[in-house]
N, C-alpha and C positions, 0 to 999 in steps of 0.2 A: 529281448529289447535291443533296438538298433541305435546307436549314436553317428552321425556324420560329424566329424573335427575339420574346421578348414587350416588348413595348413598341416605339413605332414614332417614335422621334426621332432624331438628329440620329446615336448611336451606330449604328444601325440600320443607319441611311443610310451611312454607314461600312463596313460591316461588309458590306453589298448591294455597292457600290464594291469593297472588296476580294475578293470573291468569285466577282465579273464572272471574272477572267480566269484560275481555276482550271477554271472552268466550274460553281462551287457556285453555288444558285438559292437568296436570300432574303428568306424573306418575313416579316412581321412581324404581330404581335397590339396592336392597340390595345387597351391591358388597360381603359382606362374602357368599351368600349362594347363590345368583347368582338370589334369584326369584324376581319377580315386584311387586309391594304392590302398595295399595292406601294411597299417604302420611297423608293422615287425620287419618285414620282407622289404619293402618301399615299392614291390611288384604292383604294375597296374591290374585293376579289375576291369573286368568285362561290362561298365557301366559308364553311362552320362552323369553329368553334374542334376540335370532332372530328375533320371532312372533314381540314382544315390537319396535326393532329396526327397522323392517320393515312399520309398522303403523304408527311410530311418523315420524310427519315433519321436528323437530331437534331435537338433543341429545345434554344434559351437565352435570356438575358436580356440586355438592353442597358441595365437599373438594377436593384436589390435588393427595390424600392417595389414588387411583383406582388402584386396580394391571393392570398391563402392558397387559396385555391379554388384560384384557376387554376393555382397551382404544384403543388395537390395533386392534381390531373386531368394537369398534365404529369409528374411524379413517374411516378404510375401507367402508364404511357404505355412507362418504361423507356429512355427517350429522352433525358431533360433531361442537362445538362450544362454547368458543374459542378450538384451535385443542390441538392437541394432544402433541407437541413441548412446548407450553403454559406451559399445564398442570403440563407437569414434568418437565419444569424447574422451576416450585414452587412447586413441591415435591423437589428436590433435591437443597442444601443448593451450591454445588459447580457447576451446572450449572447455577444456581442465579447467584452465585456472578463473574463468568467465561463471561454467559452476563453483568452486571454492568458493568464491566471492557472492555469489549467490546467497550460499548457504553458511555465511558468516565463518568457514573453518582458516583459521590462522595457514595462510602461506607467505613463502617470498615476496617482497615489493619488488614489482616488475613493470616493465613497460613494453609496448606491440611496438616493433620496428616494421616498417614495410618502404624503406629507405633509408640508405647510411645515416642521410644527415641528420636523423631522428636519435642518434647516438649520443648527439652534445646535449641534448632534451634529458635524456638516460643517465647521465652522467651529474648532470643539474637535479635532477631529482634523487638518484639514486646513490651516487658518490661514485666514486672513478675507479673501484676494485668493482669488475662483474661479471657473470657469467653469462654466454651471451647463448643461444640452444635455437637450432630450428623449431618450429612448431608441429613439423611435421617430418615420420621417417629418422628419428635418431635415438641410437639406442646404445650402449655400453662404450658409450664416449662419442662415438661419432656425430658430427651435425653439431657441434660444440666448440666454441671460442673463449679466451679466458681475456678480462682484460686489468692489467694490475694500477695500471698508472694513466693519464692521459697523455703519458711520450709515447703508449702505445698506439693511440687512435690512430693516428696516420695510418699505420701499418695495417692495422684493424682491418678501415674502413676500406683497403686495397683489395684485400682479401675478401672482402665480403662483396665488392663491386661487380662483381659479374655472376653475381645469386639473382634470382629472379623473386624478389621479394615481395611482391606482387602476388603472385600466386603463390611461394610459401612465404609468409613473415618470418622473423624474430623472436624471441621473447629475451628481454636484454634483464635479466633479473639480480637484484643487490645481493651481492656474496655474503655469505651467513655465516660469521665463526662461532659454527655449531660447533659441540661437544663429539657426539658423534650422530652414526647415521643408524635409525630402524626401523623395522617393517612389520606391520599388521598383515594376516593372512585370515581373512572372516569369514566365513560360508552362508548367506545367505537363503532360505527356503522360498520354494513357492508359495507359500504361506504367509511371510514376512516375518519369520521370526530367525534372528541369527544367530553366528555360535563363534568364536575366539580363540585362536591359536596364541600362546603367550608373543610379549613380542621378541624376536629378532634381532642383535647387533650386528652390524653390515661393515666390512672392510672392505674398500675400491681401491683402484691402480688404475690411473689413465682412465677414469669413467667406468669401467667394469669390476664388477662385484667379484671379489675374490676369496672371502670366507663372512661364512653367517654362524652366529653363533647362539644356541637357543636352547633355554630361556635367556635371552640378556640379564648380566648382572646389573643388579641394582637398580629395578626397575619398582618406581614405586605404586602403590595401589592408584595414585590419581593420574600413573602417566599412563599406567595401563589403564586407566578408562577414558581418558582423552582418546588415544587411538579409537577405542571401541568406541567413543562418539562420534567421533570422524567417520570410521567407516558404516555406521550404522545410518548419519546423514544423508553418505553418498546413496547407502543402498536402498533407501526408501523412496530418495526425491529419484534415485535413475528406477525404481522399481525392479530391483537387481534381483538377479538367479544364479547362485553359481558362487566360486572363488571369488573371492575380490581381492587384490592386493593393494595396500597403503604406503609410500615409502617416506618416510619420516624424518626430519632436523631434529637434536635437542638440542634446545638452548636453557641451559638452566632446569626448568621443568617444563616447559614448555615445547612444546612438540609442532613441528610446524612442517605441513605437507610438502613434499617434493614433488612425486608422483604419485599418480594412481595408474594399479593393471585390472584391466577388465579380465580378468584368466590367473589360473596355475601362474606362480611366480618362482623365480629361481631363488629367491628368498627364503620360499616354504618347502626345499627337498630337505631338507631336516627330518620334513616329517614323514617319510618315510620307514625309520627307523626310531625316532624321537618320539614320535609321538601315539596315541592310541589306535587313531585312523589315519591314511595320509592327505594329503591336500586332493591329490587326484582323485583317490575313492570319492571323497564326498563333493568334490564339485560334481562328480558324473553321480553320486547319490541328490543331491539337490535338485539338476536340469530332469532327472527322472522321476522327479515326486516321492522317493524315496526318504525314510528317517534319516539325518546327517550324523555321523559317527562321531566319538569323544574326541574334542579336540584337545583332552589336556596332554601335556608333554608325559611322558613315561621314564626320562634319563636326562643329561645333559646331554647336548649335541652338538656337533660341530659339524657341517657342510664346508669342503675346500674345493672351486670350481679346478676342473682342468684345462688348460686356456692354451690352445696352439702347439700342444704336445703328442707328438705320436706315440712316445716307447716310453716305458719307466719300470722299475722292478717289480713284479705286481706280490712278490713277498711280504712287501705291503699287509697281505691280509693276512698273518701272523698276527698282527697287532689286533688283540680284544679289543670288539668292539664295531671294526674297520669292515665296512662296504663298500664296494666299490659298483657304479653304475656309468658303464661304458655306453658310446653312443654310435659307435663303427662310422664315424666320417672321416676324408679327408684332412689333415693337418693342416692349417693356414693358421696365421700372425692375428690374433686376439681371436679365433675362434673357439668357441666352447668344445671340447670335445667329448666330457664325461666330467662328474663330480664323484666324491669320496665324501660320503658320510662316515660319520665317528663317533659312538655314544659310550658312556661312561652313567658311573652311580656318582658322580661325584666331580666338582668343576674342576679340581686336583687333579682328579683321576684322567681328564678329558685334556686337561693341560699336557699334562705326561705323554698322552697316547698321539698329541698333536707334536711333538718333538720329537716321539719315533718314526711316526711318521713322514717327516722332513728329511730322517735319514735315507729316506728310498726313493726321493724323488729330485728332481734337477730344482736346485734351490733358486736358479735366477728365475723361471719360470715360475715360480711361486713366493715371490718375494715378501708377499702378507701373511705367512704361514707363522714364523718364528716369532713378529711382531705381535701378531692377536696372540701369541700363547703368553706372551711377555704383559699385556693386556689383562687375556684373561686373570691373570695369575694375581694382578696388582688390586683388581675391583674385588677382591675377595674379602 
C-alpha cells in the first residue's frame, strides 16, 4: 500500500516511521518545488507529481498550507483524504469559524476585518482587549496582533495599513480569560465512526505550543464529551477521514473552539509513547480503510517541543521514561526542531521526571518546562 503526504516535514517523517511496520510505503510532495522525496532521506525521486499521484493508493496532507493547485489536481485524483473542503477550511480562519457557526459549536465572538476602519466596529462590539489573527497562512504566533486598550489603535491600525486585506482579511476576535488551553486528537473512519484521544493540556510562549500534557488533569466526564461533540460535528458535516485536531479554551466548563487541524497535530506526539496506538498509525490506518488502533492513553505523558535549538546534553535519556524524536533541521528563532516525550505511571512520577529534565537542557529556551511541572503538580 502506497501513501502520497503533500508536504515533506517533520509530520511526514512521522507518518513514513509509522507506516514502516504496517507495510504502508510513504512518500511525500514538497509542495514549494512540486518534487517527491523520501521523507527519511528528504532525497528526490525519480517521479512527477502525476507519476506520484497515479501509484499511490491514497493521498494526504501533513499541514492545511497546500496551494490550491495542488489540492485541486489531488481532489481530482479521487484519492485525497480527508478531501479537499476539509483542508481549507483549516487553512482559512473565516471558513473555520463560518462552519462553527454553522454547526452551532461555541467559539470566540469575532468580527471579519477587510479594512482598518472596521476595528472601531470590533472594538464596539467586542470590547477593546482583542486578538487580532490573519485568516490565512498563520501559524505558532505569527500573522497575530494583540490589542489591550484603544491607546493602542492608532498604533494598530499603522501596522496593519499596508496588509492587503482584501485579499487576506482579519479575524479581530474578543480575548477570552480562559482557564487554560486543550486539545482533542479524533480519528475518524471511512465508515463514519470515530474514536478519542483523552484530552490534552497545552502551554504556549509567544503563540507557539511549548509543552502538552496528557491526560489533562481534571478533566471532567462532560468536558470530555463536549470536545468529542465538537469534533464528531466537525467530522460528519466535513465527511472527514483521518486525524482531526480540536484546539480548545476552557472557561469554567465550557470549552470553546480555537482551532481546528485537518491532520496529525503537535498536540497529539504524546501519543507516541502515551498512548496504545499513535496518532500517525491510525490516521494512515483510517485514510487506508484500515481498523483504527486503541486510542486510550497507557501512562501519563508529557510532550516538550524543542524550539530553535541546535545542541543540548542528550543524557537526557537517562531519565525513565524520556524519548527523544529529532528532526535533523537547521536551527532558526521559533523553529520546531524536535520534541522529547516523557511517560511516567504516575502525574508525581511525570512531574519529577519533567524537573530532571530541565536540568539538561538551556532553560531560557524552554521557559514553560518548570512552570507546567509547578501546574502539573498543584491540579492533583
Amino acid at each position: 500500500m502506497r501513501v502520497l503526504i503533500y508536504g515533506a516535514g517533520q509530520l511526514a517523517k512521522m507518518m513514513y516511521l509509522a507506516g514502516a511496520p504496517l507495510g504502508i510505503q510513504v512518500q511525500a510532495v514538497d509542495v514549494a518545488s512540486g518534487k517527491i522525496l523520501d521523507p527519511e532521506t528528504k532525497q528526490p525521486m525519480q517521479l512527477s507529481i502525476a507519476e506520484a499521484i497515479e501509484e499511490a493508493d491514497y493521498l494526504s496532507v501533513e499541514f492545511e498550507h497546500v496551494p490550491e493547485a495542488l489540492l485541486h489536481e489531488a481532489e481530482l485524483s479521487g484519492k485525497l483524504l480527508p478531501s479537499m473542503r476539509a483542508i481549507l477550511t483549516g487553512a482559512d480562519r473565516i471558513r473555520e469559524k463560518t462552519l462553527l457557526d454553522k454547526l452551532d459549536i461555541a467559539n470566540s465572538p469575532y468580527h471579519v476585518i477587510t479594512k482598518v476602519e472596521q476595528l472601531d466596529q470590533a472594538i464596539e462590539e467586542l470590547g477593546e482587549q482583542l486578538i487580532i489573527k490573519s485568516s490565512r497562512d498563520g501559524y505558532d504566533g505569527y500573522g497575530q496582533w494583540r490589542l489591550q486598550s484603544k491607546e493602542q489603535l492608532a498604533e494598530l491600525k499603522d501596522a496593519l495599513s499596508s496588509l492587503n486585506l482584501q485579499k487576506v482579511p482579519l479575524i479581530a476576535e474578543k480575548m477570552i480569560p480562559f482557564e487554560r488551553e486543550v486539545s482533542m486528537v479524533a480519528v475518524r473512519s471511512r465508515d463514519g465512526s470515530m474514536s478519542f484521544y483523552p484530552l490534552a493540556e497545552n502551554l504556549h510562549y509567544r503563540g507557539q505550543l511549548h509543552v502538552s500534557v496528557a491526560p489533562a488533569l481534571k478533566v471532567s466526564e462532560e468536558l470530555q464529551k463536549q470536545a468529542e461533540q465538537a469534533a464528531t460535528k466537525l467530522g460528519d458535516e466535513l465527511d472527514y477521514v483521518g486525524v482531526l485536531a480540536v484546539e480548545f479554551f476552557q472557561v469554567g466548563e465550557q470549552l470553546l473552539v480555537n482551532e481546528i487541524a485537518p491532520r496529525v497535530h503537535n498536540s497529539g506526539h504524546w501519543t507516541q509513547q502515551g498512548a496504545d496506538t499513535c496518532q500517525f498509525e491510525n490516521h494512515l490506518r483510517a485514510i487506508c480503510d484500515l481498523p483504527v488502533g486503541d486510542t486510550s492513553a497507557t501512562r501519563c505523558a508529557a510532550m516538550v517541543n524543542i524550539i530553535g535549538v541546535s545542541g543540548f546534553n542528550r543524557d537526557m535519556l537517562r531519565i525513565p521514561g524520556c524519548h527523544l524524536h529529532w528532526y535533523r533541521k537547521e536551527a532558526r528563532e521559533k523553529r520546531k526542531m524536535g520534541h522529547i516525550n516523557l511517560c511516567a505511571s504516575s502525574y508525581e512520577e511525570l512531574g519529577n521526571a519533567m524537573l530532571a529534565l530541565s536540568e539538561y537542557l538551556p532553560i531560557a529556551q524552554f521557559p514553560k518546562l518548570k512552570s507546567s511541572v509547578q501546574q502539573l503538580l498543584k491540579k492533583q
